[in-house]
C-alpha positions, 0 to 999 in steps of 0.5 A, a space after each residue: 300138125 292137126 289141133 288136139 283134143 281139148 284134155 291133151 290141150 289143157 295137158 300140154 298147156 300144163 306142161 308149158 306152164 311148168 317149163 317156164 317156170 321151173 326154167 327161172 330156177 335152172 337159170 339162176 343155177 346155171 349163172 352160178 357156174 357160167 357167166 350169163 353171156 355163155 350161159 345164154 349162148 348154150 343154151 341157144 346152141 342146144 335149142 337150135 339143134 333140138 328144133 332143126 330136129 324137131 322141125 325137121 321131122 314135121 316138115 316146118 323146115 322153110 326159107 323165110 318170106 322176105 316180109 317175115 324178116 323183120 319179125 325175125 329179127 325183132 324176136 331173136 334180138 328184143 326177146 332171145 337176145 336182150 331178154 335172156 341175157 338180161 335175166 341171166 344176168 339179172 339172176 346172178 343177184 336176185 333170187 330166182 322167185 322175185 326174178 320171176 315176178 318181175 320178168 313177168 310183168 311184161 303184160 302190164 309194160 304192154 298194157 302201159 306202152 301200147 295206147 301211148 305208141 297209137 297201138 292200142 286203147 286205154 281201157 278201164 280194165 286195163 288201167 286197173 290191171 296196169 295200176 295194180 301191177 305197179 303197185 305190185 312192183 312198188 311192193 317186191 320193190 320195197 326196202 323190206 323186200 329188196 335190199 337197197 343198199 346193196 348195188 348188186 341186188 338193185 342192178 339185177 332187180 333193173 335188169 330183170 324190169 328191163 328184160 320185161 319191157 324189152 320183151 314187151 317191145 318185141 310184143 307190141 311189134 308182133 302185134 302188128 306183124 302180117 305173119 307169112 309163115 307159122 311162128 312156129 316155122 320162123 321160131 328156128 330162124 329166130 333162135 338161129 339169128 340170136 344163137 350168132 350174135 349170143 356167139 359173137 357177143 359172148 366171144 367179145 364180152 367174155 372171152 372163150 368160156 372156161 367152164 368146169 363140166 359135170 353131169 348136173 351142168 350138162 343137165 341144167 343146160 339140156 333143161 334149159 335148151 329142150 325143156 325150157 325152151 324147145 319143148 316149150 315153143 312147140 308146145 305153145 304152138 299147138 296149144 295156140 291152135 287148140 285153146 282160145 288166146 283169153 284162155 292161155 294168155 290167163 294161164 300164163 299167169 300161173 308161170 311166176 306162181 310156178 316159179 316161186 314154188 320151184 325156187 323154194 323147193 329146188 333152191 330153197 328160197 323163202 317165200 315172205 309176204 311181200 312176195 306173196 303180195 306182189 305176186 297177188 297183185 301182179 297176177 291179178 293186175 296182168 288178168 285184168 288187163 288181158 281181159 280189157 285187152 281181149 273185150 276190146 278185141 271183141 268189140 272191135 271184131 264185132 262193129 267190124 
């Protein structure tokens, strides 16, 4: 799988951004008709297949070395497991746009955890970045913005922040991770790993799923699974070898500025102040502190 030309690049990076995004308002749909367990378990089952397809047609089929278990594991369980669950959970009690922000702030918990576990330095940039998503948070946090008296709304707004700092975990180990095989080539064995235990969680949880099918439930969960999840993978993998990482890590902060505007025109959600202003400063708080984080990578390339 050769690397694109930068226009095709920027045009698939475009279309992950999209996917992305979009996927928090399917998401928020789908809950409404199948519990989040089942809901995160289909979705799972339909990526699995569209990626032995996929996969299978590039030759990226391979046995996994057994040094690239671990990041297998932590993937599947930290990210595809706990993290899908969590949001899907998450947003059956809070709207899909505010669901996004704060699923999205994942590069600041990165930005807070790494120096503390010895992963990482604490730079200026990265401190501001930090400061100013937090404070983003304290503002889509705040009573005007958040219903606090209503339990529901405050446990989904923790499990979206939870599902965030799980993510972030799964990053800060794939930091360190010596990859034998292409993320792309593990990605198969990740959704497979966490499409068993969605299974067998899912079976304990909630029993044999009762779902009343339709054509825009079908359609949902193929969005879900090839779209947002399929398509998206194999996408990102491409652009990683085409567009320079400062470069999509930025642009990745377009994603909860794409989930807003989906949420609004598909779900019909208003977009309020406090919104607009958390998403300012978390965006902005998460360039910054991408910024510090790639100077400091450069500088220690460059004494190295």
């Amino acid at each position: 799988m050769n690397s694109l030309s930068p226009r095709a690049a920027v045009g698939l990076f475009l279309i992950v951004v999209l996917a992305w995004g979009v996927n928090w308002s399917v998401t928020k749909q789908l809950v409404q008709f199948v519990p989040p367990l089942w809901s995160a378990t289909i979705r799972s089952w339909i990526a699995l297949a569209g990626l032995f397809v996929i996969l299978g047609l590039s030759n990226n089929l391979v046995i996994p070395d057994r040094r690239d278990i671990p990041v297998v594991l932590s993937v599947a369980l930290l990210h595809m497991t706990l993290f899908s669950v969590l949001v899907a959970s998450g947003l059956r009690f809070l709207p899909a746009s505010k669901g996004v922000v704060l699923g999205y702030t994942t590069p600041l918990w990165v930005a807070i955890a790494a120096p503390l576990l010895g992963k990482d330095t604490l730079t200026p940039p990265k401190l501001t970045g930090a400061l100013l998503g937090l404070i983003g948070l304290i503002v889509i946090l705040n009573p005007a913005s958040i219903d606090w008296a209503n339990t529901n709304v405050v446990l989904g707004a923790g499990m979206v922040i939870l599902a965030a700092i799980s993510w972030a975990g799964n990053i800060i180990y794939i930091r360190a991770h010596r990859w034998i095989a292409s993320p792309l080539q593990l990605l198969i064995w990740q959704v497979l790993v966490a499409t068993i235990v969605l299974s067998v969680s899912a079976t304990i949880a909630e029993g044999l799923p009762r779902v009343e099918w339709s054509w825009r439930l079908v359609l949902l969960f193929l969005y879900s699974g090839l779209i947002g999840t399929v398509l998206a993978y194999w996408a990102m993998s491409m652009v990683n070898k085409s567009i320079s990482a400062l470069t999509t890590s930025l642009g990745t902060t377009a994603t909860p500025l794409v989930g807003i505007a989906s949420a609004a025109i598909l779900l019909g959600e208003p977009i309020n102040m406090s919104l607009v202003v958390a998403a300012a400063l978390i965006v902005t708080g998460i360039g910054l502190a991408t910024l510090g984080d790639r100077l400091l990578r450069g500088q220690a390339i460059a004494k190295g």
